[in-house]
C-alpha atoms as one frame of an Amber mdcrd trajectory, in Angstrom:
protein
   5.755 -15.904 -11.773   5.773 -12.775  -9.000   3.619 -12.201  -6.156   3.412
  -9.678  -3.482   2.556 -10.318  -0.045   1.241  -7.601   2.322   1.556  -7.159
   6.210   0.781  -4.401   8.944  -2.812  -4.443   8.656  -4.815  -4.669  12.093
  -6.772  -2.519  14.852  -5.755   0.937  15.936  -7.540   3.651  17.388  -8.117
   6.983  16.105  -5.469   8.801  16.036  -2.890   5.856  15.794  -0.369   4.509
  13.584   0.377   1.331  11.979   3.230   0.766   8.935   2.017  -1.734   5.995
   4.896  -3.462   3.881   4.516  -5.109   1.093   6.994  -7.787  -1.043   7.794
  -9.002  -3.983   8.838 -11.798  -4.810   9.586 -14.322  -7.892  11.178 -13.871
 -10.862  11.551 -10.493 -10.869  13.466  -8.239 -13.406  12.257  -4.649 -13.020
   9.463  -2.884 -11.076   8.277   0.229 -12.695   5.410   2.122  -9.682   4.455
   0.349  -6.887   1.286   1.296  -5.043  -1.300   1.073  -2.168  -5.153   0.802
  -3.190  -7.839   0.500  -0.452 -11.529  -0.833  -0.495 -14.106   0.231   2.247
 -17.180  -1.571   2.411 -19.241  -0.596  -0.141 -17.142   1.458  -1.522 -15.164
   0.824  -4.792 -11.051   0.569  -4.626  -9.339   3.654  -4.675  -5.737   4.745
  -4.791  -3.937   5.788  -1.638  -0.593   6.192  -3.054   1.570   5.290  -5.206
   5.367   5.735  -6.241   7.696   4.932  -9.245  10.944   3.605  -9.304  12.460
   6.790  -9.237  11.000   7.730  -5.794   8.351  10.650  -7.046   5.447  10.179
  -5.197   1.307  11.022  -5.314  -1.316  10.760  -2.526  -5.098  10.460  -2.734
  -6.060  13.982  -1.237  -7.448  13.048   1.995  -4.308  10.972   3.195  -1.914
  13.829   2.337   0.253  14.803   5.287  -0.587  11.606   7.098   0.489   8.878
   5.311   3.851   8.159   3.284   4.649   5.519   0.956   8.411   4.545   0.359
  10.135   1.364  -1.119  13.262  -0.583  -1.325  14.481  -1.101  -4.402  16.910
  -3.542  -3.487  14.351  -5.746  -1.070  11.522  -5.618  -3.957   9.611  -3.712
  -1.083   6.948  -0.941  -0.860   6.220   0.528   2.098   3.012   2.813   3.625
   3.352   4.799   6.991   0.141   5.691   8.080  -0.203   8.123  10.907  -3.295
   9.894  12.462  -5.368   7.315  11.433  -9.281   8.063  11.539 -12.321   5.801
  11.218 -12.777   6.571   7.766  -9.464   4.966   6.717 -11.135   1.683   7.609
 -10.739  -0.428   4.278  -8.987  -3.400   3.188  -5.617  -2.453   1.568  -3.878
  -3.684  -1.368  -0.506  -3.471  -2.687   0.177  -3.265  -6.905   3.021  -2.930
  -8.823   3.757  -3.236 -12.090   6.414  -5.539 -12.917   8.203  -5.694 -16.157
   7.164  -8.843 -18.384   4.676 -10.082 -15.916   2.704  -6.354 -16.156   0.460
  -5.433 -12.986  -0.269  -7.699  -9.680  -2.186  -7.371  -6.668  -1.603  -8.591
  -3.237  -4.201 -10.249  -1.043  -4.976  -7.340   0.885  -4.633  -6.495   4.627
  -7.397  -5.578   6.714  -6.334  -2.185   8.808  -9.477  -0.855  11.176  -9.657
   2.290  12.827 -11.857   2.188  16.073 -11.858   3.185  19.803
């Protein structure tokens, strides 16, 4: 079994930052991409970003130039820098990645809310 457990979510203001991390952990052999997904209310999951174990990365057009993802291949860990946050980034985030034998897993999602 894997799993991945998130953290960094919480309450900024517009214009803030906050850094989200996410781990894996089990019996892990190889992670291909890991990613970040979000949910809004009402709104159906979407990909922020995501990035393969080689490092290339792609971005969800309206996070470009704010946020960054990264990982750590040897800590299992995938990272998401989010700067110049606005309301609209509001959502519940989720980490995936796609492990090799156990396929793709979610996290449990962290709750990250833009307000003043």
């Amino acid at each position: 079994q894997v799993q991945l457990v998130e953290s960094g979510g919480g309450l900024v203001q517009p214009g803030g930052s906050l850094r989200l991390s996410c781990a894996a952990s089990g019996s892990i052999i190889s992670i291909n991409a890991m990613g970040w997904y979000r949910q809004a209310p009402g709104k159906q999951r979407e990909l922020v970003a995501a990035i393969t174990s080689g490092g290339s990365t792609n971005y969800v057009d309206s996070v470009k130039g704010r946020f960054t993802i990264s990982r750590d291949n040897a800590k299992n860990t995938v990272y998401l820098q989010m700067n110049s946050l606005k309301p609209e980034d509001t959502a519940v985030y989720y980490c995936n990645a796609d492990f090799v034998i156990f396929g793709r897993v979610w996290g449990q999602g962290t709750l990250v809310t833009v307000s003043s």
